[in-house]
C-alpha positions, -999 to 999 in steps of 0.1 A, spaced: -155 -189 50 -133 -202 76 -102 -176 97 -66 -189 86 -57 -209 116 -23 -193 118 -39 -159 115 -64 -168 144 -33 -176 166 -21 -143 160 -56 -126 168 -57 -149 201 -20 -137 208 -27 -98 205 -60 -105 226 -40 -120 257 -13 -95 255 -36 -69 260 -24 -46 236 -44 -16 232 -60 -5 201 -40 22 180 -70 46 179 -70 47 218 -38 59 219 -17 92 212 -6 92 180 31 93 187 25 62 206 7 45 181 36 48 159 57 36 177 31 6 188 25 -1 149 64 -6 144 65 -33 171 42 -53 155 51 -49 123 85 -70 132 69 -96 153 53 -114 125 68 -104 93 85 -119 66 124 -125 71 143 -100 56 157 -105 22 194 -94 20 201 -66 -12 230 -58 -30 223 -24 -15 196 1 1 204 35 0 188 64 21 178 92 -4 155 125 -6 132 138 -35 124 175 -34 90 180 -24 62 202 -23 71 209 22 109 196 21 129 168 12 107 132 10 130 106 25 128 77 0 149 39 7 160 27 -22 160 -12 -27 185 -33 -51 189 -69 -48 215 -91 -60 219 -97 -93 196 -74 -112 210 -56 -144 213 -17 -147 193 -5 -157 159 -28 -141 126 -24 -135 114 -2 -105 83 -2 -84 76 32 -63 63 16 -33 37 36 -4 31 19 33 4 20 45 -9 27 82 -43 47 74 -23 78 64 -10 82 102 10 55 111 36 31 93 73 44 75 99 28 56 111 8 84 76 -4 94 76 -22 52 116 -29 50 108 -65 49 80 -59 29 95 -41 4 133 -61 3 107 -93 -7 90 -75 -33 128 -66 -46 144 -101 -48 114 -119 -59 99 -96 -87 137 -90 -96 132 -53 -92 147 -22 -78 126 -5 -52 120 27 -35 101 31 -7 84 66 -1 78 77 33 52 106 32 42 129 59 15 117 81 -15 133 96 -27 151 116 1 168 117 -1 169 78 -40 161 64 -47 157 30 -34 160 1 0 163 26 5 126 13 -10 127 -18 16 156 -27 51 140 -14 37 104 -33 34 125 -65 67 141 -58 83 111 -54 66 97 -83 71 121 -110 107 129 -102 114 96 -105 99 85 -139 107 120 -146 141 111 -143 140 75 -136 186 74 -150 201 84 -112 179 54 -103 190 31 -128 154 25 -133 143 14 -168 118 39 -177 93 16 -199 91 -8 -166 84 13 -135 53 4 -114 32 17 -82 19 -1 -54 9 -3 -21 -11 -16 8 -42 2 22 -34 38 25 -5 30 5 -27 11 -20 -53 43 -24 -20 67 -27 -8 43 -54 -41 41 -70 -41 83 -64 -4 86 -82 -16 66 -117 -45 87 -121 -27 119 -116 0 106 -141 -28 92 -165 -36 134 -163 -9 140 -185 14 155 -152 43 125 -157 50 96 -175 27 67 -166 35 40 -143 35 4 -160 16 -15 -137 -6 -9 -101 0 -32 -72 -28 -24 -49 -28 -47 -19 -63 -44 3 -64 -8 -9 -85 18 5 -103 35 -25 -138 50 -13 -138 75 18 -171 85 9 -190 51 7 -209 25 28 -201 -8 25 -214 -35 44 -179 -59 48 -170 -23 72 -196 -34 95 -197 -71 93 -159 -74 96 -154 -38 115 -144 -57 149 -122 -82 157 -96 -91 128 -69 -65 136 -82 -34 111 -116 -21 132 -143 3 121 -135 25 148 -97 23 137 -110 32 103 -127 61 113 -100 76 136 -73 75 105 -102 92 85 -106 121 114 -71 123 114 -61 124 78 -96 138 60 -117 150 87 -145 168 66 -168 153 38 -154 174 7 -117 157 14 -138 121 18 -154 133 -18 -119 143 -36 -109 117 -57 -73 122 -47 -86 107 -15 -113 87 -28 -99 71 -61 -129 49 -69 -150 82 -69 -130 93 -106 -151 110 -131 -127 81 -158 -105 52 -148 -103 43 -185 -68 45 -197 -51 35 -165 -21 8 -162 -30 -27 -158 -38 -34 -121 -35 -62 -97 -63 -61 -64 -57 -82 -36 -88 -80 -8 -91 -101 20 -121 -122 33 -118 -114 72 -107 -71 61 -136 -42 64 -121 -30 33 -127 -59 9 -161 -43 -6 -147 -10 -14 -111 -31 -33 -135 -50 -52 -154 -24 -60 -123 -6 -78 -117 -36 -96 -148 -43 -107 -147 -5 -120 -113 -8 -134 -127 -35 -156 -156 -21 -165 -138 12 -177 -117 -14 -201 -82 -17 -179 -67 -51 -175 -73 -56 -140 -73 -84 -119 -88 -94 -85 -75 -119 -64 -93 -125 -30 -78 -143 -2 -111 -161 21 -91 -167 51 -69 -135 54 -74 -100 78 -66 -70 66 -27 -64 71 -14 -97 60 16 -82 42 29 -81 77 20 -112 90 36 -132 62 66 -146 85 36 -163 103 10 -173 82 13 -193 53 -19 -183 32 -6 -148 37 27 -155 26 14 -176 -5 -14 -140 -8 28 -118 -10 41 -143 -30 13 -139 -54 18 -104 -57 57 -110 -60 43 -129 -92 17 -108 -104 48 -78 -102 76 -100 -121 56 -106 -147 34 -71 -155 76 -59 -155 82 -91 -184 54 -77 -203 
């Protein structure tokens, strides 16, 4: 298993700047840290017919969503309800705008992009319950969003991938219509687990164990949280009857054993799931896409996998 060489540039880059890690610094800081580099290496961004600044009603206030349409798309279209990630702390809208205006124009979809509240200023289920508020208004009412209501899907990336993961089990429960499909990119499923790809891959390649374990102190600081399955999706007494699902891990990311893993599950319970892994790639390679090829090919893929779980 060899490091993309691209993504081992970028690695060799971040080293010589110097750049602290996000865990060693305050949290306002970090946020603002995270949002530099999510522009340094990302995809180019796609131009829309529109995006639109909204707010859902939720369970503390209004949830800021963006709402994503590109060009040419019919009314009404499909719709994916998108979550960043940023281990639940870090990461917005404007951290994934590229991110999310890709996923628009190539999987011919209307998007909107949820921006949660983060901890520690808000713990769990803080997120969890602005994602489901975001959620079920929408496919509750999916007309003001000209979203067609047989095609609307979930995903994510990391935090974003367990809170889209978190969001089709609640609606699975009976609480809203279901979502269509799960885009879960290098999700973070198990809070509560040890997996060995944490410590063989836990330092060095961007996403570190002690990173990991400072977004888990800030977001779900005691053992019973870890244990929830709102936090810990892979820990859920029944996955059978969820919406297809499409897993992307990466080979160089400490959370690779734990995505599998829910893969593996999902299967096992009789969902159509399927796992694509990525050798060469680190955890975060939605954002390094403008940079590295095998990352972009890794989007692209998911693009696809989107486009056509919405043609089926």
């Amino acid at each position: 298993m060899t490091l993309d060489p691209q993504l081992a540039e970028i690695l060799a880059i971040a080293e010589k700047a110097g750049r602290p890690p996000l865990e060693s610094l305050p949290v306002q800081e970090a946020r603002r840290e995270y949002r530099k580099r999510a522009d340094t290496f990302g995809l180019p961004p796609a131009e829309m017919f529109a995006t639109m600044e909204r707010t859902i009603a939720g369970p503390a206030g209004p949830v800021p969503v963006r709402f994503y349409v590109p060009v040419g798309v019919p009314d009404p279209s499909p719709l994916l309800v998108f979550f960043h990630g940023g281990g639940w702390t870090v990461g917005d809208r404007d951290t994934h705008d590229r991110a999310c205006r890709h996923f628009a124009e190539k999987a011919r979809c209307r998007v909107a992009s949820v921006d949660y509240r983060l901890a520690p200023e808000h713990r769990f289920p803080a997120a969890v319950e602005d994602c489901w508020a975001a959620y079920a208004a929408i496919a509750g009412d999916p007309g003001p969003w000209d979203a067609d209501p047989r095609r609307i899907a979930v995903g994510g990336d990391s935090a974003g991938g367990n809170l889209a993961a978190v969001v089709a089990q609640m609606a699975k429960a009976g609480k809203a219509p279901e979502p269509c499909f799960q885009l879960l990119i290098y999700p973070a499923v198990d809070m509560a687990g040890v997996y060995a790809s944490i410590e063989r891959f836990g330092k060095g390649y961007l996403l570190t164990k002690a990173m990991i374990d400072s977004f888990l102190a800030h977001y779900a600081p005691d053992a019973a949280m870890r244990r929830d399955p709102r936090a810990s999706p892979l820990l859920a007494g029944s996955l059978a009857g969820l919406p297809p699902a499409f897993v992307q891990t990466a080979g160089f990311d400490p959370l690779q054993d734990e995505g599998a893993a829910y893969a593996r599950a999902l299967a096992a319970a009789g969902v159509a799931a399927e796992h694509r892994h990525y050798p060469g790639l680190v955890h975060g390679y939605l954002q390094l896409a403008g940079y590295s090829k095998e990352a972009r090919t890794a989007v692209d893929d998911a693009a696809a996998a989107l486009r056509r779980a919405f043609r089926e």
